[in-house]
C-alpha positions in Angstrom: 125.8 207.1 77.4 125.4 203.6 77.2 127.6 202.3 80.3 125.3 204.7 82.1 122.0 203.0 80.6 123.6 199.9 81.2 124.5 200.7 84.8 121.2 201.9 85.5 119.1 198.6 84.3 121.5 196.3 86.4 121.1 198.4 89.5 117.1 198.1 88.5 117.6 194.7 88.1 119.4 194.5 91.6 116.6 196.5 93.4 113.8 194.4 91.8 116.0 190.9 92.6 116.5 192.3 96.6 112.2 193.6 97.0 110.9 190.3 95.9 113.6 188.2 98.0 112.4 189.8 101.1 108.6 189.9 100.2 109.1 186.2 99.4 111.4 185.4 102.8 108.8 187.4 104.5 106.1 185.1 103.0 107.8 182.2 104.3 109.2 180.9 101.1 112.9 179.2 101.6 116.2 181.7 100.6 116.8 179.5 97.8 113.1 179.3 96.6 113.2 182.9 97.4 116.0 183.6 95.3 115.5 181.7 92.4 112.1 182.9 91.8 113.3 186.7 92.5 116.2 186.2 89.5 112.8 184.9 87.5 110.7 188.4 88.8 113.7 190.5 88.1 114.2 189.0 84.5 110.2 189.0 83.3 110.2 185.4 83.1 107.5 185.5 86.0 104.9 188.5 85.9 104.7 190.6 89.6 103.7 189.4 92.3 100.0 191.0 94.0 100.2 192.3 97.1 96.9 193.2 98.7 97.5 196.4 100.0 98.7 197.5 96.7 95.9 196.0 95.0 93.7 198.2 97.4 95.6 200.8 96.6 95.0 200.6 93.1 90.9 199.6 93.1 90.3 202.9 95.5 92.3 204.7 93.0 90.3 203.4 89.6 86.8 204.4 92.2 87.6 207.6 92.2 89.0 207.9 88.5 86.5 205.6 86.8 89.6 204.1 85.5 90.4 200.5 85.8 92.4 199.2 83.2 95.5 199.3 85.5 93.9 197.1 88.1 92.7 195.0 84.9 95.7 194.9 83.9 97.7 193.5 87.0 95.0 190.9 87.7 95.6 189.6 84.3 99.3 189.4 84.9 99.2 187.9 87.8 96.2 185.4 86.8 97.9 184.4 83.8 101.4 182.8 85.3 100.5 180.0 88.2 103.7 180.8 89.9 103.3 184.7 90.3 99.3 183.8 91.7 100.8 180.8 94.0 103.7 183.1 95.5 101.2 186.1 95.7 99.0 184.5 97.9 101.5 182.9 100.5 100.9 184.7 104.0 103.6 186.5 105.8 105.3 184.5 108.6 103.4 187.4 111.0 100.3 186.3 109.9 101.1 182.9 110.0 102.1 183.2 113.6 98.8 185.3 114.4 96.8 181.8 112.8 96.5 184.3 109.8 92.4 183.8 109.4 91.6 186.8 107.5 94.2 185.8 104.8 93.7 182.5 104.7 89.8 183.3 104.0 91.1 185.9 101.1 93.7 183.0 99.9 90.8 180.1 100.2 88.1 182.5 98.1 90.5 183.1 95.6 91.3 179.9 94.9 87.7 179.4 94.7 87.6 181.8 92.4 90.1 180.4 90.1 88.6 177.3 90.1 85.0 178.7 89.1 86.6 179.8 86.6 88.8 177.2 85.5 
């Protein structure tokens, strides 16, 4: 039972190491970059990356619940480690290539943000 347990967490562990290496390649960090800070992801020595159209997700889902301690929750996380906020707010090489306005006015207002409340 606990070779299976064990086998189970490493393939977790290898799925989570894989999803934040492409999100992170896809934002335009370097492989290595990439895959150093997906091995910190992976391991919890970082907290998760936001990604917009999850956060959206989650906010239309607390409207309609009245509940939202999970959205709470994951702005906290993310808030609280500089490297998860940095590599959260990076814009995809698409929008990059599009000249990536609407993002960059999302990135610049919450860096705003974070310095209001700094």
């Amino acid at each position: 039972p606990g070779a299976s347990g064990e086998g189970r967490a490493r393939e977790e562990f290898a799925r989570v190491v894989k999803k934040s290496f492409a999100l992170l390649v896809g934002r335009g960090v370097g492989p290595n970059e990439a895959a150093a800070m997906a091995l910190r992801l992976a391991s919890g020595v970082t907290e998760a990356l936001l990604e917009l159209p999850q956060l959206d997700h989650m906010v239309s889902a607390a409207k309609l619940s009245g509940n939202f301690v999970p959205v709470a929750q994951l702005v906290s996380k993310v808030f609280s480690s500089p490297e998860a906020l940095h590599y959260s707010f990076l814009l995809s090489k698409e929008r990059q290539q599009e000249g990536g306005a609407e993002g960059e006015g999302r990135a610049a207002a919450a860096a705003a943000a974070a310095d209001a409340d700094a």
